[in-house]
C-alpha positions as CSV (number, residue, x, y, z in Angstrom):
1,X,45.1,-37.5,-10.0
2,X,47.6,-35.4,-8.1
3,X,47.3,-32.4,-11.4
4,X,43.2,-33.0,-11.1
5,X,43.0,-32.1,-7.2
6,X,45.4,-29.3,-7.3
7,X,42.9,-27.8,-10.3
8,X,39.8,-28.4,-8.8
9,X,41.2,-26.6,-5.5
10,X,42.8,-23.4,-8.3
11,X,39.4,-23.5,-9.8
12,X,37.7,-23.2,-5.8
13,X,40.3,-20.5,-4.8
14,X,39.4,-18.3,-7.7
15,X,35.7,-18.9,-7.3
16,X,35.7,-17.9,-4.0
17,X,38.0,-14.6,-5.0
18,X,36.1,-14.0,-8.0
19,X,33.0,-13.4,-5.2
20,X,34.8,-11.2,-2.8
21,X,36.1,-9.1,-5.1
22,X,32.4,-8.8,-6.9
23,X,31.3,-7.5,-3.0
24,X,34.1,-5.3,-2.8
25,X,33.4,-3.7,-6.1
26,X,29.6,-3.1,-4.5
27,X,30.4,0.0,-2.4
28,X,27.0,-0.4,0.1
29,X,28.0,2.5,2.0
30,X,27.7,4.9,-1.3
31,X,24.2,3.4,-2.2
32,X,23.0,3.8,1.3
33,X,24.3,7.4,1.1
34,X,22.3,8.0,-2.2
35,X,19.5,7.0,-0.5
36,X,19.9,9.5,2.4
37,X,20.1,12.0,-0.2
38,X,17.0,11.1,-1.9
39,X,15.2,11.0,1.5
40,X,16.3,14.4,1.8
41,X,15.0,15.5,-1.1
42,X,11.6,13.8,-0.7
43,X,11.4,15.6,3.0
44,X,12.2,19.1,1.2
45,X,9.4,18.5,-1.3
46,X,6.7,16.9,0.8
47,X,7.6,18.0,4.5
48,X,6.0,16.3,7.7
49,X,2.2,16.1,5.4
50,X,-0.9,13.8,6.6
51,X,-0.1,11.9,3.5
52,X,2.5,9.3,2.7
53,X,4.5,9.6,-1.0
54,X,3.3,6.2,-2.7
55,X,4.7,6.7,-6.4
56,X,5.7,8.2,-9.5
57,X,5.2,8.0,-12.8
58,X,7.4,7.6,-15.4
59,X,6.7,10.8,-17.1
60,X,6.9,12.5,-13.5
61,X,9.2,13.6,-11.1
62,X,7.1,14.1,-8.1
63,X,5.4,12.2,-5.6
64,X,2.1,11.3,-5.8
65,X,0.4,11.6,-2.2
66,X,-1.8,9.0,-0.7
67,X,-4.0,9.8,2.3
68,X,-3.5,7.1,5.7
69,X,-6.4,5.1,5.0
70,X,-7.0,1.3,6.0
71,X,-7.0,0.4,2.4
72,X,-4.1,2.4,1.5
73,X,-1.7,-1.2,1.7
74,X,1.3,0.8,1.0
75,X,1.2,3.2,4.2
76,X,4.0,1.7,6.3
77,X,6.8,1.8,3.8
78,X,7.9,5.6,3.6
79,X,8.1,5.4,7.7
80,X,9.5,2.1,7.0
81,X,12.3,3.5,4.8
82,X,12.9,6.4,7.0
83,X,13.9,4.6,10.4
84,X,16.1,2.8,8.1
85,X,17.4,5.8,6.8
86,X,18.0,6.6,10.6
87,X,19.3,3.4,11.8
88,X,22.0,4.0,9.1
89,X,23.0,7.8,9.6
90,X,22.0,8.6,13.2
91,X,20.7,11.6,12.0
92,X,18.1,13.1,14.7
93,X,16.3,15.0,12.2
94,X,15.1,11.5,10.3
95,X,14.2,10.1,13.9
96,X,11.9,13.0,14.0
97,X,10.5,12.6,10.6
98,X,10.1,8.8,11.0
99,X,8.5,9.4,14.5
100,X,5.6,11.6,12.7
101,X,4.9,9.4,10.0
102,X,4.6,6.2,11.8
103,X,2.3,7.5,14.3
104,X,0.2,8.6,12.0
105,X,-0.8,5.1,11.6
106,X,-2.3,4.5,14.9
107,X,-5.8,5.1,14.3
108,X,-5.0,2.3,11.7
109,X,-5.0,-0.3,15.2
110,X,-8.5,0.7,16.4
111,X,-10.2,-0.7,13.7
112,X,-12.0,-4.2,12.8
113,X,-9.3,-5.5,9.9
114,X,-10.0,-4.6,6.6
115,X,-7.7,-7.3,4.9
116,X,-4.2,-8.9,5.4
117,X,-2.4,-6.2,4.7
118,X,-2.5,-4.4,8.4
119,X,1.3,-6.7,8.9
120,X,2.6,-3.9,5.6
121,X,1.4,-1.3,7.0
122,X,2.2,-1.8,10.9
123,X,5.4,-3.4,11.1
124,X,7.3,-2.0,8.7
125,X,6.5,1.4,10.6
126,X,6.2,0.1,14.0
127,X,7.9,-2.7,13.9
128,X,11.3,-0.8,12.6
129,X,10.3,1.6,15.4
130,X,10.0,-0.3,18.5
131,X,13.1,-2.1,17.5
132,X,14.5,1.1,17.2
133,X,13.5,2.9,20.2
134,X,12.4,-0.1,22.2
135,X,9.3,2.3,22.9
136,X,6.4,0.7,25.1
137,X,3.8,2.4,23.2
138,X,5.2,0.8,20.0
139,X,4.9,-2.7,21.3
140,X,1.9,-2.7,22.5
141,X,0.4,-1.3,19.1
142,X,2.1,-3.9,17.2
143,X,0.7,-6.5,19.4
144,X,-2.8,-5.0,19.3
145,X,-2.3,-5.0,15.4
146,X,-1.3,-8.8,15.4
147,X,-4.8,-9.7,17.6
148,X,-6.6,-7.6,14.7
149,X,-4.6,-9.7,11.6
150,X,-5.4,-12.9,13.8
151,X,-9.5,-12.5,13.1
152,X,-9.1,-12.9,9.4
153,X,-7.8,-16.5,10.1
154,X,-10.0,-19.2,9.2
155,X,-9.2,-22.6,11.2
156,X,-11.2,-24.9,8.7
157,X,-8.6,-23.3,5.3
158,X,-5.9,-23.3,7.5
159,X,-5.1,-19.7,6.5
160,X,-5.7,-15.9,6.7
161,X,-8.2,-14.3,4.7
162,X,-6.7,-11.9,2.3
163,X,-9.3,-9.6,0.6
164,X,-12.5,-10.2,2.3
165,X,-13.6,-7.1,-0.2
166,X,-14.0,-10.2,-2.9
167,X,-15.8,-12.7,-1.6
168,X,-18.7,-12.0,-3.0
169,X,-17.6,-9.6,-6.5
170,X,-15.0,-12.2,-7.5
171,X,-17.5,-15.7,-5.5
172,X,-13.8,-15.8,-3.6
173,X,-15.4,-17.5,-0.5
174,X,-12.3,-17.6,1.3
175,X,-9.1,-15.9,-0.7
176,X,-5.3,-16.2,0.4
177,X,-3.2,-14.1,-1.6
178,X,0.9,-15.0,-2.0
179,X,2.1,-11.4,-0.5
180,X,0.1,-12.5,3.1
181,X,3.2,-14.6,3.8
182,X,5.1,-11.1,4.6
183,X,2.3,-10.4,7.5
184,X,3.3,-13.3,9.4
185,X,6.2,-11.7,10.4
186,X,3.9,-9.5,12.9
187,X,1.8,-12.5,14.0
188,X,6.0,-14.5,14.7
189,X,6.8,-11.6,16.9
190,X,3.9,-10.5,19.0
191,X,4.1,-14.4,19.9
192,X,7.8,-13.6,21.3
193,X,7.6,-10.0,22.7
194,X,4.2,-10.5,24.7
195,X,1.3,-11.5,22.7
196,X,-1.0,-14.7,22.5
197,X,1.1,-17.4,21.9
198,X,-1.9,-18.7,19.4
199,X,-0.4,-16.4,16.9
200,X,2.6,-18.7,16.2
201,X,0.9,-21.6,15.4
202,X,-1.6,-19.4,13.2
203,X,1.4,-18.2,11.4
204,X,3.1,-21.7,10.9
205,X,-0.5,-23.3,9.7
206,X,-0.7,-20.8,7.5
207,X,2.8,-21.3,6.0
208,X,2.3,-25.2,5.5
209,X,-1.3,-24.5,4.1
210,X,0.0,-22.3,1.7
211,X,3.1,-24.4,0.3
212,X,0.4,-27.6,0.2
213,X,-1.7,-25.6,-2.2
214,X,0.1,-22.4,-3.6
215,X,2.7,-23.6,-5.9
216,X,3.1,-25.9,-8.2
217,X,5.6,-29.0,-9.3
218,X,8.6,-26.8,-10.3
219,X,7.8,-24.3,-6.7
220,X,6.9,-21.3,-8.9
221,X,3.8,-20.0,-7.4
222,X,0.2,-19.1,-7.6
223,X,-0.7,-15.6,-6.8
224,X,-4.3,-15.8,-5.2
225,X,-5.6,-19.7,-3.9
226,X,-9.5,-19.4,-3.3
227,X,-10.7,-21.9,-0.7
228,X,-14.4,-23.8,0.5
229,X,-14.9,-22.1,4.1
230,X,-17.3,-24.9,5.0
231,X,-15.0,-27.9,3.9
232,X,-11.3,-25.9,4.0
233,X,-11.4,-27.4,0.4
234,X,-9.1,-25.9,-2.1
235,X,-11.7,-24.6,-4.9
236,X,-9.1,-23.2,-7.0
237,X,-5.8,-21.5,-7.7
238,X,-6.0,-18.2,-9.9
239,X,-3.8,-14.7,-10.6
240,X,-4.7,-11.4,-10.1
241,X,-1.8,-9.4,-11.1
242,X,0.2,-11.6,-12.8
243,X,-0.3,-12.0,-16.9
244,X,-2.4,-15.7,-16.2
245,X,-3.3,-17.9,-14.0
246,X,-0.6,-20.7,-14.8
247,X,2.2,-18.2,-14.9
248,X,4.7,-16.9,-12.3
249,X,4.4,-13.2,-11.5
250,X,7.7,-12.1,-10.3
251,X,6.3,-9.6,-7.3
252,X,4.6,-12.7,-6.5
253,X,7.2,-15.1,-6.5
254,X,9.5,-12.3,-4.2
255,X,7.0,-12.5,-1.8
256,X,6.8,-16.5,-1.3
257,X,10.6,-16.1,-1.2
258,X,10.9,-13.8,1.4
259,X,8.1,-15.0,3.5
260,X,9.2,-18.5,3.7
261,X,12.5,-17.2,4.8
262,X,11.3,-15.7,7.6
263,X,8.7,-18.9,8.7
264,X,12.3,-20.7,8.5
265,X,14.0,-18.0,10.7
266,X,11.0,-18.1,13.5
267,X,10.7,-22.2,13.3
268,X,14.1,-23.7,12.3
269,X,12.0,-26.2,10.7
270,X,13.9,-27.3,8.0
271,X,10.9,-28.4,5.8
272,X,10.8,-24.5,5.4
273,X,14.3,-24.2,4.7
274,X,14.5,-27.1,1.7
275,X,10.9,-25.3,1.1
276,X,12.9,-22.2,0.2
277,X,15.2,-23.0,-1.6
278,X,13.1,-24.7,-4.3
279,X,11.0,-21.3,-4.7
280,X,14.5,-19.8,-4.7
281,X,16.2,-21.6,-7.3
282,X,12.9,-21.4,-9.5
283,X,13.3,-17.5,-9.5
284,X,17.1,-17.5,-9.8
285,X,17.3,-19.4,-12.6
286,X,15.0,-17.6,-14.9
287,X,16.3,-14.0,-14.3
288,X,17.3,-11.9,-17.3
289,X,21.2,-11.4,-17.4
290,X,20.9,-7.9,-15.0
291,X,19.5,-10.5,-12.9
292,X,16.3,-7.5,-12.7
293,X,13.2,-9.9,-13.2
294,X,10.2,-8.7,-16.2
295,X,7.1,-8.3,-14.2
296,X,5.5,-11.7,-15.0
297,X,8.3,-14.7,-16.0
298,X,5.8,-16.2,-18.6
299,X,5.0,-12.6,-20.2
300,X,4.8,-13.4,-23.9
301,X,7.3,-10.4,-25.3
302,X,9.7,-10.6,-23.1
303,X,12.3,-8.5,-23.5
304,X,10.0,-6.0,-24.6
305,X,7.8,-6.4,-21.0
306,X,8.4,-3.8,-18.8
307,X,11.1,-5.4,-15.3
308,X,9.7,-5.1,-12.1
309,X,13.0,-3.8,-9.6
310,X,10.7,-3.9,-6.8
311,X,10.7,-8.0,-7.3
312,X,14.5,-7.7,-7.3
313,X,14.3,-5.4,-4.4
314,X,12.4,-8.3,-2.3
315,X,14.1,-11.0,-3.1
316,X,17.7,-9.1,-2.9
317,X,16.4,-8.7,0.7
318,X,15.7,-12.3,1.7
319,X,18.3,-13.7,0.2
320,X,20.8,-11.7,2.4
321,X,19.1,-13.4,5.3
322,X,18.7,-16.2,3.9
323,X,22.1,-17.1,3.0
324,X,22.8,-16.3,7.1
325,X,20.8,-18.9,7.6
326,X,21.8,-21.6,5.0
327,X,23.0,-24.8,6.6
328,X,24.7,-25.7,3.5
329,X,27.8,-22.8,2.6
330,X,27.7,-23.5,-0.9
331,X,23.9,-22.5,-1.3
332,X,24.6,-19.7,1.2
333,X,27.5,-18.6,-1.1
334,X,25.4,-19.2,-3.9
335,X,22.6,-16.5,-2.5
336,X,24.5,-14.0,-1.1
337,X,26.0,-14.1,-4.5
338,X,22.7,-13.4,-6.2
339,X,21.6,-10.7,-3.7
340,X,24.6,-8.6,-4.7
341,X,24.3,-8.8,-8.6
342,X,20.6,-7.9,-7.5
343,X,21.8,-4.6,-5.7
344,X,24.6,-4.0,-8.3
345,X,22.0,-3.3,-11.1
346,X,19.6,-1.4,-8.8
347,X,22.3,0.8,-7.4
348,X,23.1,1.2,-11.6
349,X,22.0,4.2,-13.3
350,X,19.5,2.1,-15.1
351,X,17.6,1.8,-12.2
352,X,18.4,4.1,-9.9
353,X,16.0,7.4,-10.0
354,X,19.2,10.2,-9.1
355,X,18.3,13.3,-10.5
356,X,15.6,12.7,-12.5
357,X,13.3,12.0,-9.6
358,X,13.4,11.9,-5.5
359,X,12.8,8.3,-5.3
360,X,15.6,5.4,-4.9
361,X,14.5,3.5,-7.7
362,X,13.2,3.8,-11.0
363,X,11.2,0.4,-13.6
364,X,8.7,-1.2,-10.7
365,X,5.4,-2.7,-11.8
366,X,2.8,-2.6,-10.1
367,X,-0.8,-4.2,-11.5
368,X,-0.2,-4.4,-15.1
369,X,-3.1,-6.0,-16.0
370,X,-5.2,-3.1,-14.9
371,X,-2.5,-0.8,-16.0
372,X,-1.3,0.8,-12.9
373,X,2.1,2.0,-12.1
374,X,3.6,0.6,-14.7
375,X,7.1,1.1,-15.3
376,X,7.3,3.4,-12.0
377,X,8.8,4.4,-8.9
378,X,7.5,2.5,-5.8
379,X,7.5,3.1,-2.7
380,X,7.7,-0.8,-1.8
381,X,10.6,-1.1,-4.0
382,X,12.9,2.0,-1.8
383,X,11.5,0.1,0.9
384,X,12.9,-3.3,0.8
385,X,16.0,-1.4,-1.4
386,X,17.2,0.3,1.5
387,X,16.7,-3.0,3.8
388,X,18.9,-5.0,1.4
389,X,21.4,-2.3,1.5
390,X,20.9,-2.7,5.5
391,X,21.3,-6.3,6.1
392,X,24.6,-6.6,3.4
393,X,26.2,-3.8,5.3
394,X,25.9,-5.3,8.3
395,X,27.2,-8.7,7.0
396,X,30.3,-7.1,6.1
């Protein structure tokens, strides 16, 4: 018995070395430098523009320019990635550049909401800003954007309404996509920093709505639940980007995993946290061995599918925070764990853009079944890249 405990407790102390030595071989400073460098370069090309680099192609090496627009969902993450570019170097110059592009979003604030997606575009520019530069200004347009999100929020579903573009194309009465989960975030925070206390119990019925009807036995997930807005009944659960309805899109998935992170995070309701780590496990323990998910887990030629690194990305992200918030240290272990083989193949030079393009990363998918930025650089995937690299650096 005596030769049994002493191996088990070997076996533990070289587990738990095996770990830190697999975070010491991740240098996050040099990946977080590389992506200073690549902001550079994307600043050289592009200067301060009216327009906001959204992609490129694989056959490209330049960014394709997207006008601020309220439907242009992806406006917030090259301000995004820039104050985090700042937070990490101090460099003035960024703050400058960062300033510009995030307040080109304003006008964005004065409008009636065009779908879920104002959370995207407003705090990950203004919300990285005001905490920041504690700026007035900042808060209050944050706040105004979270009273704007609020309106979309049906009390009989229980939830936000996603796309109000396709109610009537798609007969999507009232439509809840999985990636609204991030957008609570905004709706958790005006609550705290001066808003209508109404928006936390908006986000948290949304949360518990969701996980009623959004995922299935195993706690993979749909991507887009369609509901009655008479009744609030549940009409059906369908995809729209992922390769069929009863499959689990891996952007998808990243999204239920980092939202329900943060609903645990704002609530310490532990219903979310046990909540979150059945999604979790789900996704861990289907990854590939670079631990880099294929766009859609249930894609039928796999490995031949093209990966999705902005799904890694995401979830590389929330598992970072998640881990801090783990009340059990082996799952914590566990996750942190995960998150860094995550960042160790995107900081690779399979995934990594480097010279070949301005970008952090290279292999995101975007809507494969209409054939859109397939295998490309995203500006989503740099986004929650560079906050990965962020949070792990300043776990260490």
């Amino acid at each position: 018995m005596k030769i049994l405990i002493l191996s088990l407790l070997a076996l533990i102390i070289m587990t738990s070395c095996s770990t830190g030595k697999q975070e010491e071989s991740f240098d996050v400073n040099r990946a977080l430098k590389y992506c200073d460098t690549q902001v550079k370069r994307t600043l050289a090309e592009i200067g301060d523009t009216v327009m906001m680099p959204r992609n490129i192609m694989d056959s490209l090496s330049h960014w394709s320019l997207v006008p601020v627009e309220i439907s242009e969902w992806t406006a917030g993450f090259w301000p995004g990635i820039l104050w985090y570019d700042y937070e990490n170097t101090k460099d003035e110059k960024i703050k400058e550049h960062a300033i510009h592009y995030t307040e080109l979003l304003a006008p964005l604030t004065k409008l009636p909401a065009y779908d879920h997606d104002l959370g995207f575009q407003i705090f990950c520019s203004y919300g990285n800003a005001w905490r920041l530069t504690g700026k007035e200004e900042y808060r209050q347009i944050i706040l105004n954007a979270a009273d704007t999100l609020a309106t979309l929020f049906n009390s009989k579903v229980g939830t936000i309404l996603s796309w109000p573009r396709e109610i009537e194309p798609r007969n999507w009465p009232h439509n809840v996509i999985m990636d609204n989960m991030i957008n609570l975030e905004m709706l958790f925070w005006a609550a705290k920093n001066g808003g209508n206390r109404n928006l936390y119990h908006i986000a948290v019925e949304h949360a518990v709505t969701t996980m009623k009807n959004h995922f299935r036995e195993d706690g993979s997930g749909y991507h887009v639940a369609v509901y009655d807005t008479i009744t609030g009944r549940l009409i059906k659960t369908v995809t729209h980007q992922g390769y069929a309805d009863e499959t689990m899109w891996a952007r998808g998935q990243a999204w239920a995993i980092y939202g329900y992170t943060l609903v645990y995070r704002e609530t310490k309701d532990v219903r979310f946290l046990r909540f979150t780590e059945k999604i979790t496990d789900i996704y861990l323990q289907r990854l590939p061995e670079d631990f880099v998910p294929y766009w859609d887990f249930d894609a039928p030629n796999i490995p031949d599918e093209p990966k999705d690194a902005s799904s890694a990305a995401i979830v590389a992200s929330a598992l970072l925070e998640l881990s801090g918030l783990e009340d059990n240290k082996e799952k914590a272990a566990e996750y942190k764990t995960a998150a860094v083989k995550m960042l160790k193949s995107l900081s690779s030079a399979g995934y990594q853009s480097r010279e070949s393009k301005p970008s952090f990363l290279l292999h995101s998918t975007g809507h494969m079944p209409n054939g859109s930025e397939v295998d490309a650089s995203i500006n989503y995937a740099d986004y929650y890249y560079i906050e990965a690299l962020i949070r792990l650096k300043s776990m260490r």
